[in-house]
C-alpha positions as CSV (number, residue, x, y, z in Angstrom):
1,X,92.8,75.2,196.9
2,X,91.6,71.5,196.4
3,X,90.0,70.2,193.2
4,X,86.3,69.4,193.4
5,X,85.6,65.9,192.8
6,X,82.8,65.1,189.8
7,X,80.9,62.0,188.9
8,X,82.5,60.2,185.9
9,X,80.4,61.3,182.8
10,X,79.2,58.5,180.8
11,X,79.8,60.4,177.7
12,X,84.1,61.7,177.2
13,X,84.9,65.2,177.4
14,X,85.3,65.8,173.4
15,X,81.4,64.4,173.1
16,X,80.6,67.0,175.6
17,X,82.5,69.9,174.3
18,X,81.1,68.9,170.6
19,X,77.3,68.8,171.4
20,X,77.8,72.0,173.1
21,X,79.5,74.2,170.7
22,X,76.9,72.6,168.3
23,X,74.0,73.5,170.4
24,X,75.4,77.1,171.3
25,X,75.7,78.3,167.7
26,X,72.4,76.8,166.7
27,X,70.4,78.9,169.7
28,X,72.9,81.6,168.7
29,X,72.1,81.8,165.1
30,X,68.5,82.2,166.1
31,X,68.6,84.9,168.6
32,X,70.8,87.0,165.9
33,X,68.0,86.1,163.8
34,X,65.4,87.5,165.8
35,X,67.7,90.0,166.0
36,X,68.1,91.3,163.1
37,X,64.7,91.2,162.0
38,X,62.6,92.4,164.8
39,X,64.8,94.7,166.1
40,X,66.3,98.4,165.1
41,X,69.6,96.5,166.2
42,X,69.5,95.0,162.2
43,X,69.6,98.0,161.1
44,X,72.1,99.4,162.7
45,X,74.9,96.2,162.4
46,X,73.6,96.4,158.3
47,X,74.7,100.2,158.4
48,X,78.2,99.5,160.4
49,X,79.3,96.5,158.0
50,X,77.9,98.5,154.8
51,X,80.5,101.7,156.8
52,X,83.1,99.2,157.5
53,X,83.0,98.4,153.7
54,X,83.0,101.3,152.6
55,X,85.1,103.5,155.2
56,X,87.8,100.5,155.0
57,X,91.2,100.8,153.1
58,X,92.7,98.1,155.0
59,X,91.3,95.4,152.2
60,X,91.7,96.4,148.8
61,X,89.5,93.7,147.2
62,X,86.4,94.5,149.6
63,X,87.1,97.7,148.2
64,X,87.2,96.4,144.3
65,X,83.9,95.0,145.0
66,X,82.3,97.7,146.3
67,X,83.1,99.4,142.8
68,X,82.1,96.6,140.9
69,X,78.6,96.3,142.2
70,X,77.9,100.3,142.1
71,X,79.3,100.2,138.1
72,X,76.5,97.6,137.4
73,X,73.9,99.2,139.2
74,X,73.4,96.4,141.4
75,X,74.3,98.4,144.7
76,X,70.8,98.8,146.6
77,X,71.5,101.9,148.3
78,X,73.6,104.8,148.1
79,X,76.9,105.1,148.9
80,X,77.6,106.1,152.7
81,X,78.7,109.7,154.1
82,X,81.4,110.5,155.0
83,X,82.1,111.2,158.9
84,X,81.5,114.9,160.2
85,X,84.9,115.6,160.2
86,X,85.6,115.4,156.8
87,X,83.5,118.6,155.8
88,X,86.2,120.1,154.4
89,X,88.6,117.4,153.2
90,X,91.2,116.9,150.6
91,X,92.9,114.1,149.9
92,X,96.2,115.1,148.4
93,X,96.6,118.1,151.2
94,X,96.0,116.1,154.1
95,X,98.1,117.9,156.8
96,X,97.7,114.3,159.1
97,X,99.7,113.0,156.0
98,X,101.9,115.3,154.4
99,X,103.3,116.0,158.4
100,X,105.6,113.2,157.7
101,X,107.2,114.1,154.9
102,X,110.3,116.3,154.1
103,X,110.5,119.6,154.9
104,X,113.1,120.7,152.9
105,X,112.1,123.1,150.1
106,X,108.0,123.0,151.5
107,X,107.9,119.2,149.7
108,X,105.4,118.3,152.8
109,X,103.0,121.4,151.4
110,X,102.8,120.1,148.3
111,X,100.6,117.9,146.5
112,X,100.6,114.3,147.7
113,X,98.0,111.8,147.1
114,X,96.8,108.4,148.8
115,X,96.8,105.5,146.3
116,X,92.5,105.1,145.5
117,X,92.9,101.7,147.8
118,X,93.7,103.6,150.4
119,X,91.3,106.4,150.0
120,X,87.6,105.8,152.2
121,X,85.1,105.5,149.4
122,X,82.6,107.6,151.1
123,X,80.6,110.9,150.2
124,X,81.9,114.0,151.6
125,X,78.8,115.4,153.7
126,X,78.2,119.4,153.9
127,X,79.3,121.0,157.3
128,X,76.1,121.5,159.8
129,X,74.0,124.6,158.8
130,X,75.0,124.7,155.0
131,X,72.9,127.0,152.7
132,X,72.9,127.2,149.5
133,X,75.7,130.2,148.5
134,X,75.3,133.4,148.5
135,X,74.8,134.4,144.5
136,X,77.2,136.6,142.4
137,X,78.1,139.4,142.3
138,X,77.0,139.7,146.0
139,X,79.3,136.7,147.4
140,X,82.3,139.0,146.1
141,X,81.3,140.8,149.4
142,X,79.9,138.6,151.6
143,X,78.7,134.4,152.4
144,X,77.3,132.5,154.4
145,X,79.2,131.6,157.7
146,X,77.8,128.3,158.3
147,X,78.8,127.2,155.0
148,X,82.5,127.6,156.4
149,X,82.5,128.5,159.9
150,X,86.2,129.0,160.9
151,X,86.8,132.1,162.4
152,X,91.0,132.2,162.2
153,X,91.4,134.9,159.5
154,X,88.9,137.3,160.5
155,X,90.5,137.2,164.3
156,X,93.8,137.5,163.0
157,X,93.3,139.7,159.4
158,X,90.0,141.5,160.6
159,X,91.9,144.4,161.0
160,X,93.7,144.5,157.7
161,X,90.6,144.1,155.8
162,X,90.5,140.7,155.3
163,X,87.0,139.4,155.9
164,X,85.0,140.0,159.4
165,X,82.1,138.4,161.1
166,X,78.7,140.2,160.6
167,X,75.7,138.6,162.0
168,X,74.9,135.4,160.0
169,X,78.3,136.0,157.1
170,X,81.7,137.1,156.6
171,X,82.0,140.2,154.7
172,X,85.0,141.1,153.1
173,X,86.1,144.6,152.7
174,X,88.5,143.9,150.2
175,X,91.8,144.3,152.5
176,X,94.7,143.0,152.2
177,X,98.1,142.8,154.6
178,X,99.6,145.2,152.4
179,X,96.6,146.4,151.0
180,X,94.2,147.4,154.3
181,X,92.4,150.1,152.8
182,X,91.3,147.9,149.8
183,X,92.2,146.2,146.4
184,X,90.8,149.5,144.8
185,X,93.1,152.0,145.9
186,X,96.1,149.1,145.5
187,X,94.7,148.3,142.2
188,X,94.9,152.0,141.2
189,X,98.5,153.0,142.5
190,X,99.5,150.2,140.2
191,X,98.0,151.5,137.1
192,X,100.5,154.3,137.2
193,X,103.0,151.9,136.4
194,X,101.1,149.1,134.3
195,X,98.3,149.2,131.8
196,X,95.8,147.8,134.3
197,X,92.9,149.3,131.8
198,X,92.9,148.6,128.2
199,X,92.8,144.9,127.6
200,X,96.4,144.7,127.3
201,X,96.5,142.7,130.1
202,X,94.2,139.5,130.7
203,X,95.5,136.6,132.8
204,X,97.2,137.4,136.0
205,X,98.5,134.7,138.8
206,X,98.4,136.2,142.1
207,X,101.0,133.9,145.0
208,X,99.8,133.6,148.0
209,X,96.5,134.6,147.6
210,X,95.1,135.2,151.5
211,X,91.0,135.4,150.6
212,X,91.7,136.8,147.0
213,X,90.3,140.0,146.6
214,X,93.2,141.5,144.8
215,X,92.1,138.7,142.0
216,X,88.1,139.2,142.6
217,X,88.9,143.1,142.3
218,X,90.9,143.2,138.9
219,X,87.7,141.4,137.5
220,X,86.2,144.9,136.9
221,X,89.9,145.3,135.0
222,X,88.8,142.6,132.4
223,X,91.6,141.0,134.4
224,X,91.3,137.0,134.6
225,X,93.3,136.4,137.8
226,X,94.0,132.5,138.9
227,X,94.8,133.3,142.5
228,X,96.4,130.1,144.7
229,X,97.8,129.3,148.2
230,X,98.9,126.7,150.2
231,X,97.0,124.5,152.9
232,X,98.3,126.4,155.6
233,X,97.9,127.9,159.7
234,X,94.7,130.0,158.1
235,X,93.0,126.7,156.7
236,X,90.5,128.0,154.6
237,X,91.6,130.8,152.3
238,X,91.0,129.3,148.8
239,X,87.7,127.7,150.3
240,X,86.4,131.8,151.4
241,X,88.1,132.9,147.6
242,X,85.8,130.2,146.1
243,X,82.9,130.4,148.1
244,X,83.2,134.3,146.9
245,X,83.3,133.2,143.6
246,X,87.0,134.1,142.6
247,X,88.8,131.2,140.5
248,X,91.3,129.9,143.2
249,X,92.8,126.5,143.7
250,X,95.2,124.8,146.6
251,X,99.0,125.1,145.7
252,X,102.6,125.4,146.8
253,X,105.2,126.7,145.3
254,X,108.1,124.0,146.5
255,X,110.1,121.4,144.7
256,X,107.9,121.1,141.1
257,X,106.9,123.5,138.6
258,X,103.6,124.9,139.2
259,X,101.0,123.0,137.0
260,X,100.7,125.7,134.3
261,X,102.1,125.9,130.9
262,X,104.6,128.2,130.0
263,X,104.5,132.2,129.2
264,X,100.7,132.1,130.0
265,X,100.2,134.8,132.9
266,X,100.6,138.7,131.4
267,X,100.7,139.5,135.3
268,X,102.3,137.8,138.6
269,X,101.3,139.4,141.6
270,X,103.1,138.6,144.7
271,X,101.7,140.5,148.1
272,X,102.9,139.2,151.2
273,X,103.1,136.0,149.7
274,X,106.9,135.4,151.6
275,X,108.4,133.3,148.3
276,X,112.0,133.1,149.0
277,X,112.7,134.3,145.3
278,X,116.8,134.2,145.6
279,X,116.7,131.5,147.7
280,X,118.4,127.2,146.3
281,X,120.0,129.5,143.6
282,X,116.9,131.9,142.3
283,X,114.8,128.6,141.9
284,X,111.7,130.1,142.6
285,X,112.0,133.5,140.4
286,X,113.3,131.3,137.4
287,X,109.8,129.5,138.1
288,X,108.4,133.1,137.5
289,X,110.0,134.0,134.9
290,X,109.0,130.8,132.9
291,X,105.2,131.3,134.0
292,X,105.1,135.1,133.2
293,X,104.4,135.7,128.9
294,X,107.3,137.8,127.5
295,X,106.8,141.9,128.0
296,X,104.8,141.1,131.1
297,X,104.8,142.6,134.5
298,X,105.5,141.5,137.8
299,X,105.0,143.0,141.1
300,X,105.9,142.2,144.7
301,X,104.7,144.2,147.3
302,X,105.9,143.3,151.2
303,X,109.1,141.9,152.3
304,X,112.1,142.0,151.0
305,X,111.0,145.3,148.8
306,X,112.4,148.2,150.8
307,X,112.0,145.6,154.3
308,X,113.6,146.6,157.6
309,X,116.4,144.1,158.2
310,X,116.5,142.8,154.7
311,X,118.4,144.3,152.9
312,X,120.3,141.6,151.5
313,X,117.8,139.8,150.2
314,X,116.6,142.9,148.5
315,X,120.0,143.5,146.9
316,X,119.8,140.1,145.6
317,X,116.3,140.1,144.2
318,X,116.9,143.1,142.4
319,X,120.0,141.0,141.0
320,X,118.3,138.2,140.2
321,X,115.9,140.7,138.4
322,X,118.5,142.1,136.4
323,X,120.2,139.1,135.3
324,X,117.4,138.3,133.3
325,X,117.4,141.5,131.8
326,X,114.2,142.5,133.7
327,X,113.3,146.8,134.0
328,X,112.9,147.8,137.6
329,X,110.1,150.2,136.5
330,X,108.9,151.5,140.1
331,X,109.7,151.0,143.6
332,X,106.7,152.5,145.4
333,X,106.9,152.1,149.3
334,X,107.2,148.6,149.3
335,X,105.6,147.8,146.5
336,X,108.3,146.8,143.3
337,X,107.4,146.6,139.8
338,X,109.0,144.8,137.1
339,X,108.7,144.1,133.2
340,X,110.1,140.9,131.6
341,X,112.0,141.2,128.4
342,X,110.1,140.6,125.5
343,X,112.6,138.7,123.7
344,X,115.0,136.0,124.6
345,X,116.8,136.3,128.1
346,X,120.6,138.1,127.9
347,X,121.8,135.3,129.2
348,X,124.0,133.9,129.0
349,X,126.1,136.8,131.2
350,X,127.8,137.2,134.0
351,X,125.6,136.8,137.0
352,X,126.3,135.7,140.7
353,X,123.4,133.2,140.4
354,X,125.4,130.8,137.6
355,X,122.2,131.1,135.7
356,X,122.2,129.2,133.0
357,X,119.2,129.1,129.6
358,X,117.7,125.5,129.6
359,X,118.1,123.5,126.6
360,X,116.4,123.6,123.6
361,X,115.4,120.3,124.2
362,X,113.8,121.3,127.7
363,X,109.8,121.8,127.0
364,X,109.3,125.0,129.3
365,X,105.4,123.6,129.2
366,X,106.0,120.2,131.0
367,X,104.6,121.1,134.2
368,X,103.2,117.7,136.2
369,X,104.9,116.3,138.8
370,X,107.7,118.1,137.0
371,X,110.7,119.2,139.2
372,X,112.1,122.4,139.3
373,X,114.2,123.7,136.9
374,X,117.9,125.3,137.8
375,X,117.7,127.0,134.5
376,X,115.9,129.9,132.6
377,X,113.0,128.5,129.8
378,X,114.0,129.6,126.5
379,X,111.0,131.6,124.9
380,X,109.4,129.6,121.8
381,X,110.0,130.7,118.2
382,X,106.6,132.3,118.6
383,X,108.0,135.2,120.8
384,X,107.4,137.6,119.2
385,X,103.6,136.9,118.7
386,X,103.1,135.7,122.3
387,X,104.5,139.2,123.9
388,X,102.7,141.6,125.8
389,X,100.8,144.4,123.4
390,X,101.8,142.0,120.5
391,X,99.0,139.5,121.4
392,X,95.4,140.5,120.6
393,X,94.2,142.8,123.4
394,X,90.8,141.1,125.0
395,X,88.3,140.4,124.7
396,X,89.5,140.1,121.1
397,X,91.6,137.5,121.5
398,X,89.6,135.1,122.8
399,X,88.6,134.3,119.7
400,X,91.6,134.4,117.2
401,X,93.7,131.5,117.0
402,X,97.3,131.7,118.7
403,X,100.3,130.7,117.4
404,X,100.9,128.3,119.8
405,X,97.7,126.2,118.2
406,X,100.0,125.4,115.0
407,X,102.0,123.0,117.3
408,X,99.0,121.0,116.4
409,X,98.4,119.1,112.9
410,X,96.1,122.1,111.3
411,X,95.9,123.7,114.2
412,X,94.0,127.1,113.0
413,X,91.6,125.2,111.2
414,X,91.1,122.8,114.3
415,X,90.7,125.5,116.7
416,X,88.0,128.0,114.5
417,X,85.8,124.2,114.2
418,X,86.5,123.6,118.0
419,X,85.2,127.3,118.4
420,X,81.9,126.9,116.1
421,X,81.3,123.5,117.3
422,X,81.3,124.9,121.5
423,X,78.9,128.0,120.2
424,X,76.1,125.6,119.0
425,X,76.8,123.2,121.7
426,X,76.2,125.7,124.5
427,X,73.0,127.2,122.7
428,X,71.8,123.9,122.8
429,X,72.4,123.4,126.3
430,X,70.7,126.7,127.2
431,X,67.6,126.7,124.9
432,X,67.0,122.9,125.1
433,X,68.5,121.5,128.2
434,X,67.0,124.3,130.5
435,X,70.4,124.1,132.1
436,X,70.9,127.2,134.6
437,X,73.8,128.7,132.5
438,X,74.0,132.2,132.6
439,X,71.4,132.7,135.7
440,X,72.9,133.8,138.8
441,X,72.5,130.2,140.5
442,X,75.8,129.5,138.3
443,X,79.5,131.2,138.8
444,X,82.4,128.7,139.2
445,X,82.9,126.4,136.5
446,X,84.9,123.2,135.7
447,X,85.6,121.8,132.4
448,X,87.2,118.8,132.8
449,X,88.2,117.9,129.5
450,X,89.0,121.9,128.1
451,X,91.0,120.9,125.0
452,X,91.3,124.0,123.7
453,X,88.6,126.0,125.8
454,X,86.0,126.5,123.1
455,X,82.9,125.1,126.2
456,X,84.4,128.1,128.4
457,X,84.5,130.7,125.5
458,X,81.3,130.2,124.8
459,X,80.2,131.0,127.7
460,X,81.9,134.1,127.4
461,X,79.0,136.4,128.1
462,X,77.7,135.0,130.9
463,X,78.8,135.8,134.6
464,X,80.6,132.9,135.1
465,X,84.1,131.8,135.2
466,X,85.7,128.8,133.6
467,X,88.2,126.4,135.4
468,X,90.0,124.7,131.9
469,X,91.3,121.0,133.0
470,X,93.7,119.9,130.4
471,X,94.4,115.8,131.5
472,X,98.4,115.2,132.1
473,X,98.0,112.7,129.5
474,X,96.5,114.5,126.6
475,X,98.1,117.0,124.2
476,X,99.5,119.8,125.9
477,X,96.7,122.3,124.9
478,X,96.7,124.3,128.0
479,X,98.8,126.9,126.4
480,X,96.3,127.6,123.8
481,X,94.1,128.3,126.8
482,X,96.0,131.2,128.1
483,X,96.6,133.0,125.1
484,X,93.4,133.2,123.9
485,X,92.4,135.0,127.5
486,X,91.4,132.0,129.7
487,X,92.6,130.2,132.5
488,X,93.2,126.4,133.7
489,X,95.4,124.2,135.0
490,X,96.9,120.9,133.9
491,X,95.7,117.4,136.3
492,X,95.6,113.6,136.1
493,X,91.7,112.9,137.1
494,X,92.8,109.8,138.6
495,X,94.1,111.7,141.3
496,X,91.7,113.9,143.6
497,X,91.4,117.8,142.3
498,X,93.4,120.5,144.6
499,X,90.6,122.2,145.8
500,X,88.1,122.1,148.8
501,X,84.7,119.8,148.8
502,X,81.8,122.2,147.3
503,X,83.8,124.3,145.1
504,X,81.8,124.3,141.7
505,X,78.4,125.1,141.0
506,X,78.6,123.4,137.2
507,X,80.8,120.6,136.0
508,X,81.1,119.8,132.4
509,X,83.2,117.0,130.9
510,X,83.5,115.7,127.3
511,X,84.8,112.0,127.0
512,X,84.7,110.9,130.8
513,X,85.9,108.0,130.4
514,X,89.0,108.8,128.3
515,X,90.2,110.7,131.5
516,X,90.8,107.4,132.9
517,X,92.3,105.2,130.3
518,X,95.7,104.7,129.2
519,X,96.3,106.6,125.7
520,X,97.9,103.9,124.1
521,X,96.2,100.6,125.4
522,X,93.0,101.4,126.3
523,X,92.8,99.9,129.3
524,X,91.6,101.6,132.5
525,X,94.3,103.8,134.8
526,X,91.3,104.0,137.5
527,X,87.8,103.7,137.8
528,X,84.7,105.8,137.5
529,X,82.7,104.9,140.6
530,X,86.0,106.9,142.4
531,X,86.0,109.7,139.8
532,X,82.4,110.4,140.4
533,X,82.9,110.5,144.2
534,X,85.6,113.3,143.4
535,X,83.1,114.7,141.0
536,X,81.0,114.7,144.5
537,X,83.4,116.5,146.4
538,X,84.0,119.4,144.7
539,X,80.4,120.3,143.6
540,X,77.9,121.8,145.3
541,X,74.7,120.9,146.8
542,X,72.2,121.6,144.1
543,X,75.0,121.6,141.5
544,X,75.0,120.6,138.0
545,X,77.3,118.3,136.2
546,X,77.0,117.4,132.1
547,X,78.4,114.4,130.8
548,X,78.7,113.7,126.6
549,X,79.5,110.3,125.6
550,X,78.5,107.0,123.8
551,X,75.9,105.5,124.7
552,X,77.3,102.8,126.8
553,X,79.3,104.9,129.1
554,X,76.6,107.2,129.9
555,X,74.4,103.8,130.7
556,X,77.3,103.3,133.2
557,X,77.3,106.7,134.5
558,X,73.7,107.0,135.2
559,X,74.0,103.5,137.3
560,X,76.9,105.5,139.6
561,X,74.9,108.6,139.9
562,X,72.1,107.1,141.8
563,X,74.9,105.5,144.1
564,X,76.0,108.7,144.9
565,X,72.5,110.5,144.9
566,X,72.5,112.2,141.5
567,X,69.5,112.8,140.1
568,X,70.0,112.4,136.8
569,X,68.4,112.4,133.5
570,X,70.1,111.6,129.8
571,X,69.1,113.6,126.4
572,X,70.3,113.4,122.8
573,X,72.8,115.0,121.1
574,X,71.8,118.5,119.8
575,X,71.1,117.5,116.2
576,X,73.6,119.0,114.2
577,X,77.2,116.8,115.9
578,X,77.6,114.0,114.3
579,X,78.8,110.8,116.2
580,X,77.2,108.5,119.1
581,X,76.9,110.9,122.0
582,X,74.4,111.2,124.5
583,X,74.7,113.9,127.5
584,X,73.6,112.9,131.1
585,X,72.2,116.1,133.1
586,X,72.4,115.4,137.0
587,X,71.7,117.3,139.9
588,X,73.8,117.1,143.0
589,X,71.1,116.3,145.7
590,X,71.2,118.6,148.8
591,X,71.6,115.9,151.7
592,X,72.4,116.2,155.0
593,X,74.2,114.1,158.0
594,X,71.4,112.7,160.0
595,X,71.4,115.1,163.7
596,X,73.3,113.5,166.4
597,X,70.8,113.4,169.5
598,X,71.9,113.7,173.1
């Protein structure tokens, strides 16, 4: 094809190209003006770079800025949602995420969190048709079904007694796989062998949990159960056990101690729960055996008990069992009961397993991010005290002081002022703060900051139950905790908490911001603007969280919560503490994902 011949310019071609590019972007920069100001299209670009900015982990200083303008309050509207698909998320069980990883051992079920630059700094929105939850006792036996509407278990498990779909809720029957006509009747054969009844027994950990009813059942025990389960094929079980108001939280039993201290459960409960206890030398029942307190029980009910086509693993649990000197005292169907020693282990003896006791040196309590131990924890010198029927039956133990408290610098006198000090701090709350504590509005419970659980025993009375956080980084305390009849776990709040969005209806938390600081230099670990976003997640529309600190931190906190649509409101101390704290009282604000039109 020929070139078209064109009249010599007078001007050259770079003059040309110059004025034009000039020109362009002048007329351009005034229609975007136009643009953006007389047209919803401003709007919507504002919205998508404010997303962008927020949704983005791809820059981590756009990301640092976005925290620095919320912490001083100079953030002009609230942070964005997250997308609809993230209803139900949770950051360190991300299946998208953890699919990558090792299989070997379940490592890839386990805890494993994005660094916070790579985390979306986002609100996590409620799914579509949310209501506020069904209230306690009655969500024990039925919720909502918009408020999680995934129908797996009760297609697969309806039959068993799982949970089932009734009109507008699940209702749970109170099945289980090896259970189907009902925790009761379950609960009941067992006290033939155990003393369910009689406060003997107090904290229980039930593996494997499906939706929890064994745990929500042996509440009528006086039975505290802390019931857990993997991110798995059914999704949702701990989110149905804590909608129902059952304490429950996301774990896996795989490469690293479970994050509990040692001795603290008087019951483990397996049912179904398909732990390869013999299995990588008896890893996993040595992991049992340093959770479950001396003289306590443990039962297993399903495969390998008395299973068709295992009977070698049987054998060898029951080996396993009785190298540790542990009584077989019933095999029931397929239901096994044992009781742990209440002194030392007999070992070391002869034993297929080449177990071995740990060394004195080993701290049977260090339990985050701690690697699984090929040997059997050595019971403290406070044995004998920490035994099952030696230990104060409850509820009266819940407020003596256990022996385990003395590992602390006046540690009996510490934890009877911690105890009178939570007493008048809660009847402050109640009578002054108008806080909903002890209505039916409020059942699960965070403390964030438990020390030694004195906020959660004084709240004893009311129908609620506690989740005790004791920081990584602080004094182990958590075994305190358990013996005096509570439950909790440890955690590093500069990680997200295992659990599903909208899992607490009250969040209290003494101290925020030493949860994020290092213990020796003072400087930060993380911030708060993500901490409060977590603090988000896991409460509930219309929930409640309490914050005591000085002054200037709460002035900081109060900025974030209207970034992430608190209301919020700050009071004095109650007048007998002594110090500089203030407590900030805010409100979770029941928003909802604008509706996507057609």
């Amino acid at each position: 094809m020929g070139h078209v011949n064109l009249p010599p310019s007078k001007r050259s071609f770079r003059q040309w190209r110059l004025l034009d590019l000039v020109s362009a972007a002048f007329f351009g920069v005034v229609i975007l003006f136009f643009l953006m100001v007389f047209t919803p299209l401003g709007d919507s670009l504002a919205a998508s770079g404010r997303q962008s900015l927020l949704m983005s982990a791809a820059d981590p200083r756009q990301r640092h800025r976005l925290v620095t303008v919320v912490e001083l309050g100079q953030h002009p509207q609230s942070i964005e949602a997250c997308p609809a698909d993230a209803v139900d998320h949770m950051p360190c069980e991300d299946p998208r995420r953890n699919s990558q990883l090792s299989r070997e051992m379940n490592f890839y079920r386990e805890r494993h969190c994005p660094l916070p630059e790579e985390t979306p700094l986002c609100l996590i929105p409620p799914p579509n048709g949310y209501k506020i939850p069904v209230q306690w006792p009655e969500s024990l036996h039925k919720i909502w079904h918009s408020n999680m509407p995934h129908n797996k278990i009760a297609e697969r498990k309806g039959h068993q007694g799982w949970m089932k779909l009734d009109g507008p809720y699940f209702i749970f029957p109170g099945g289980g796989t090896m259970f189907p006509d009902g925790a009761v009747q379950y609960i009941e054969k067992l006290g033939q062998y155990i003393p369910i009844s009689g406060g003997n027994l107090r904290t229980a950990l039930d593996m494997g949990c499906g939706v929890a009813s064994f745990g929500g059942y042996l509440l009528n025990e006086g039975i505290l159960t802390m019931s857990f389960a993997p991110r798995d094929s059914h999704k949702s079980q701990i989110q149905f056990a804590l909608e129902r108001g059952i304490p429950a939280f996301v774990a896996m039993l795989g490469t690293r101690r479970l994050p509990f201290s040692a001795f603290s459960f008087d019951l483990v409960h397996c049912s179904r729960c398909l732990i390869p206890f013999t299995a990588y030398n008896a890893t996993y029942f040595i992991e049992v055996d340093r959770l479950l307190r001396p003289g306590g029980y443990l039962v297993i009910s399903g495969p390998p008990v008395e299973w068709a086509n295992q009977d070698k693993e049987w054998a060898d649990l029951q080996a396993v069992a009785r190298a540790l000197c542990y009584e077989l005292i019933a095999v029931d169907g397929n239901t096994a009961v044992w009781k742990k020693p209440a002194v030392d282990s007999c070992l070391p003896n002869q034993n297929e397993f080449g177990l071995e006791l740990c060394k004195e040196s080993d701290d049977p309590s260090d339990a985050w991010y701690y690697k699984l131990k090929k040997c059997v924890s050595r019971m403290s010198s406070f044995k004998g005290e920490l035994a099952v029927g030696q230990i104060p039956k409850w509820p009266g133990r819940i407020k003596k002081a256990p022996s385990r408290a003395m590992v602390m610098k006046n540690g009996i006198d510490v934890f009877e002022a911690d105890t009178r000090r939570w007493a008048r701090r809660v009847a402050y709350y109640k009578n002054s703060l108008n806080l909903k504590l002890g209505s039916p509005a409020v059942r699960n419970v965070m403390d964030m900051n438990a020390f030694l659980g004195g906020f959660a025993a004084a709240l004893n009375s009311d129908p609620v139950w506690v989740m005790n956080v004791v920081p990584a980084r602080k004094p182990s305390t958590l075994s305190v905790i358990y013996d005096r009849g509570l439950i909790g776990v440890y955690h590093d709040w500069c990680e997200p908490f295992s659990t599903y969005p909208r899992s607490y209806d009250f969040i209290h938390v003494t101290g925020i911001e030493s949860l994020i600081k290092h213990p020796g230099s003072g400087k930060n670990r993380c911030n708060l603007v993500d901490l409060m976003v977590e603090m988000d997640r896991i409460l509930r529309p219309e929930g409640t969280v309490l914050i005591r600190d000085s002054p200037e931190v709460i002035d900081k906190i109060a900025r974030i919560a209207r970034a992430i649509r608190w209301t919020a409101t700050v009071h004095q101390k109650e007048p007998e503490s002594n110090g500089r704290e203030k407590i900030l009282v805010a409100t979770k604000n029941f928003w909802k994902l604008p509706s996507v039109s057609h």
